[in-house]
Short mmCIF file of the C-alpha atoms (twelve columns), coordinates in Angstrom:
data_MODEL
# 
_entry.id   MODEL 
# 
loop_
_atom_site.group_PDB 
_atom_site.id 
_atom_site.type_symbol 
_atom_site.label_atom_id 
_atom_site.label_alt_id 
_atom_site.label_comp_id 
_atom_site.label_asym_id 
_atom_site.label_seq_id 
_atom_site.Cartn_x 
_atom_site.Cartn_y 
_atom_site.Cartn_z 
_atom_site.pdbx_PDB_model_num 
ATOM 1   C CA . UNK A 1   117.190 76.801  131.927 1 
ATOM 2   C CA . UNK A 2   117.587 76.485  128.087 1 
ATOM 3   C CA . UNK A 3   113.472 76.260  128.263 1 
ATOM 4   C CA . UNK A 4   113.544 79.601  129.582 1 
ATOM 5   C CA . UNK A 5   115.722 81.245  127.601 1 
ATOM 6   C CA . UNK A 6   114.222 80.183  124.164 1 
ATOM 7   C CA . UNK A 7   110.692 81.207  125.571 1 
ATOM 8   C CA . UNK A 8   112.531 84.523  126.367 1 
ATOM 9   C CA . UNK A 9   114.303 84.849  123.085 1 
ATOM 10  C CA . UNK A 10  111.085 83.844  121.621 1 
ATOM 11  C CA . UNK A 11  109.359 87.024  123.411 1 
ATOM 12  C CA . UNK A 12  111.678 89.076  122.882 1 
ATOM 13  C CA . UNK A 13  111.607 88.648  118.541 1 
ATOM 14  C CA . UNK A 14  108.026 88.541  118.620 1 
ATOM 15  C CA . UNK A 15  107.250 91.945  120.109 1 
ATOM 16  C CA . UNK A 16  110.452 93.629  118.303 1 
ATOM 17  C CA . UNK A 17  109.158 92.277  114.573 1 
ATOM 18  C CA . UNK A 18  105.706 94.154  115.078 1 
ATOM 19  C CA . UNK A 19  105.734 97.286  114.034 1 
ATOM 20  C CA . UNK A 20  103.658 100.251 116.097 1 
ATOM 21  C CA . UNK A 21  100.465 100.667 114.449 1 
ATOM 22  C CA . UNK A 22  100.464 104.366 115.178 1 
ATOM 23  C CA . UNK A 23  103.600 104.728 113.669 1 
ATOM 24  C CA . UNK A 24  102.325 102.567 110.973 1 
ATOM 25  C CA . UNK A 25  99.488  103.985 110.434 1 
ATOM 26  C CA . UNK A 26  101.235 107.224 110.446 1 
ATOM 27  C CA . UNK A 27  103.810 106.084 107.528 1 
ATOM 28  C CA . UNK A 28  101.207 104.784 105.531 1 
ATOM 29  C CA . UNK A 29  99.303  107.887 105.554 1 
ATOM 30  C CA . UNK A 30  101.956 110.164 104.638 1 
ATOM 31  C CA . UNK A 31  103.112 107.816 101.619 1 
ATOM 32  C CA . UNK A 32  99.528  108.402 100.553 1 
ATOM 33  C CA . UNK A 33  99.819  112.036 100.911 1 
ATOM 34  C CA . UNK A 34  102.514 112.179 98.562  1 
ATOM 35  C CA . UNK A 35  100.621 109.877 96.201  1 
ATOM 36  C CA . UNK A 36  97.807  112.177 96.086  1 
ATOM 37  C CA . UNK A 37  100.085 115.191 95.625  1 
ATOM 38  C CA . UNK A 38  101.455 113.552 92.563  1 
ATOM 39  C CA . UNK A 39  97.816  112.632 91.340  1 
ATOM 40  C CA . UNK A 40  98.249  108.658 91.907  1 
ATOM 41  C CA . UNK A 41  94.896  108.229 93.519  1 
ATOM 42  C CA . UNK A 42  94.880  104.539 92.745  1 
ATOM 43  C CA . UNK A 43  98.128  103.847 95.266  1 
ATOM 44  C CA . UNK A 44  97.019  106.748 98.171  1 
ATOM 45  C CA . UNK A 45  93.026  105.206 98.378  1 
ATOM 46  C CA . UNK A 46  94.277  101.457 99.652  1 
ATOM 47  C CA . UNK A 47  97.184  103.267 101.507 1 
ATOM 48  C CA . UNK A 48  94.547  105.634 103.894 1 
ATOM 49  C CA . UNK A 49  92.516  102.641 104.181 1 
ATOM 50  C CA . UNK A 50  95.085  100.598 105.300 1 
ATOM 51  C CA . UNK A 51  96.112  104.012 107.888 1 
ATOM 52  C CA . UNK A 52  92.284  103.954 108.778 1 
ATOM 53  C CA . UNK A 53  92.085  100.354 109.808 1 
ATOM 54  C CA . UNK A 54  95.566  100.731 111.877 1 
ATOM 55  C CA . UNK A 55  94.563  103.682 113.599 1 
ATOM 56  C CA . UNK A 56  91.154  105.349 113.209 1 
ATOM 57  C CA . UNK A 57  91.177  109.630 112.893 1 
ATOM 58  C CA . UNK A 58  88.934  111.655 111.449 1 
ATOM 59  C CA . UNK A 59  91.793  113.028 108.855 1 
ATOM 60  C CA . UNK A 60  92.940  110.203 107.607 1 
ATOM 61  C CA . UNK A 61  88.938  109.614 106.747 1 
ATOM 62  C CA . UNK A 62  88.640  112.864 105.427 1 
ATOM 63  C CA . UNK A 63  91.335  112.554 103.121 1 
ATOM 64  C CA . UNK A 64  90.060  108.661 102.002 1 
ATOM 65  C CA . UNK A 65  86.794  110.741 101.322 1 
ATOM 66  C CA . UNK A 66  88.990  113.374 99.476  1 
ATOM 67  C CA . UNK A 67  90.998  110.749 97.487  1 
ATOM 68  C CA . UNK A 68  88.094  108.202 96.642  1 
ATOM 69  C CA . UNK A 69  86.688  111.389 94.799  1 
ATOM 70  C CA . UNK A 70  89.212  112.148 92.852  1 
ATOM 71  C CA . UNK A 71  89.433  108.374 91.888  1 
ATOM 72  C CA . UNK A 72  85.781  108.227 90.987  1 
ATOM 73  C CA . UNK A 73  84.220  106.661 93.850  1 
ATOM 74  C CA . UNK A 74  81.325  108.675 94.152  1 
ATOM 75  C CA . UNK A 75  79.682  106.486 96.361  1 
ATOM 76  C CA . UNK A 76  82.087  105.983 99.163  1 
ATOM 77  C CA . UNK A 77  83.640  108.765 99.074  1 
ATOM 78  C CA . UNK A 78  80.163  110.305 99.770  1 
ATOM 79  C CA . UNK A 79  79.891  108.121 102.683 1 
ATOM 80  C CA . UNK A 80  83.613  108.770 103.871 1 
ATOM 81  C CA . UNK A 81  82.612  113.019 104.337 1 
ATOM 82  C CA . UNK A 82  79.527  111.906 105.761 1 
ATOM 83  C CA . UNK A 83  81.190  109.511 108.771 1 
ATOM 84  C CA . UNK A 84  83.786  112.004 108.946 1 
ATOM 85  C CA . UNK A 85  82.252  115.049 109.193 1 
ATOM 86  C CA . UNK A 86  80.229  112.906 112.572 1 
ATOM 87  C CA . UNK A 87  83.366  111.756 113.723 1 
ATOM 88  C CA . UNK A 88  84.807  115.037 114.143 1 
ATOM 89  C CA . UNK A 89  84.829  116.959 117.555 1 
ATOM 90  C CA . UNK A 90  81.719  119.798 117.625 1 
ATOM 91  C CA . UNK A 91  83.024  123.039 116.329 1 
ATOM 92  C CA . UNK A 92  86.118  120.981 114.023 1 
ATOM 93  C CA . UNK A 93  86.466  123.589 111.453 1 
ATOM 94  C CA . UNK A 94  86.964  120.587 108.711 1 
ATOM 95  C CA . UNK A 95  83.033  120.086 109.466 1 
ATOM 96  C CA . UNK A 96  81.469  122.193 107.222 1 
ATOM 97  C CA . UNK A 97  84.027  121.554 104.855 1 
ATOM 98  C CA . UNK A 98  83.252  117.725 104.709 1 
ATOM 99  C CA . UNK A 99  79.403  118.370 104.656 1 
ATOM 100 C CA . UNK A 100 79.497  120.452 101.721 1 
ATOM 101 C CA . UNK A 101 81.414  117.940 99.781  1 
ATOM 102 C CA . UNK A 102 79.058  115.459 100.494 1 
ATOM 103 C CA . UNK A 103 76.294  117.696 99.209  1 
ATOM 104 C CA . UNK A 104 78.455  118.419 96.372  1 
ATOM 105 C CA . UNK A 105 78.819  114.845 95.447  1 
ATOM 106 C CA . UNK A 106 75.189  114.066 96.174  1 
ATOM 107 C CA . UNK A 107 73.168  115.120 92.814  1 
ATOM 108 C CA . UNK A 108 76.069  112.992 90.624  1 
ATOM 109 C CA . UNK A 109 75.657  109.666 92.984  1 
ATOM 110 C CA . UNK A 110 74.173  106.725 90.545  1 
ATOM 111 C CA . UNK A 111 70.394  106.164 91.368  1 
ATOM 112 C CA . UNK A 112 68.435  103.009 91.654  1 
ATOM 113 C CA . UNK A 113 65.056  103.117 90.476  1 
ATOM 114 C CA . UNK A 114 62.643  99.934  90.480  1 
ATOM 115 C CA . UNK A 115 59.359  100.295 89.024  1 
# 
């Protein structure tokens, strides 16, 4: 019987100590928020990453792509308007919106040239 009740107890403290990864995910991204508001891009990019990996959603990417720009990550944050501008649900009105940023960042990406 005592068998039984420490695999219960056991149970029991494992599924309480994890935390919902929506609601997670959900925390994470609106500490980010608030880091962006303030202009800390260097806390809110690993934040919405961390969001991202949690719980996948097109805003959470878009605002990664938003943040990683402001941070000076040309490159991924290129690639983050690109993935979620395809992500997005046909006729999303954050669409557009995330394609023209990626065309805005495109002419200031680095370039690789081998002769």
């Amino acid at each position: 019987m005592s068998v039984l009740a420490t695999c219960a107890g056991l149970l029991l403290t494992t599924s309480v100590g994890r935390a919902d990864p929506a609601a997670e995910a959900t925390a994470l991204f609106q500490s980010a928020r608030d880091d962006m508001k303030s202009g800390n891009y260097q806390a809110a990019c690993p934040k919405l990453r961390a969001s991202l990996r949690l719980k996948h959603a097109s805003g959470t990417l878009l605002n990664l792509a938003l943040c990683e720009e402001q941070a000076g990550e040309l490159a991924s944050s290129w690639a983050h308007f690109l993935e979620a501008a395809a992500s997005m649900s046909p006729g999303d009105e954050r669409i557009p919106i995330a394609k023209q940023r990626a065309a805005a960042l495109e002419p200031r990406l680095p370039r690789l040239t081998l002769l």
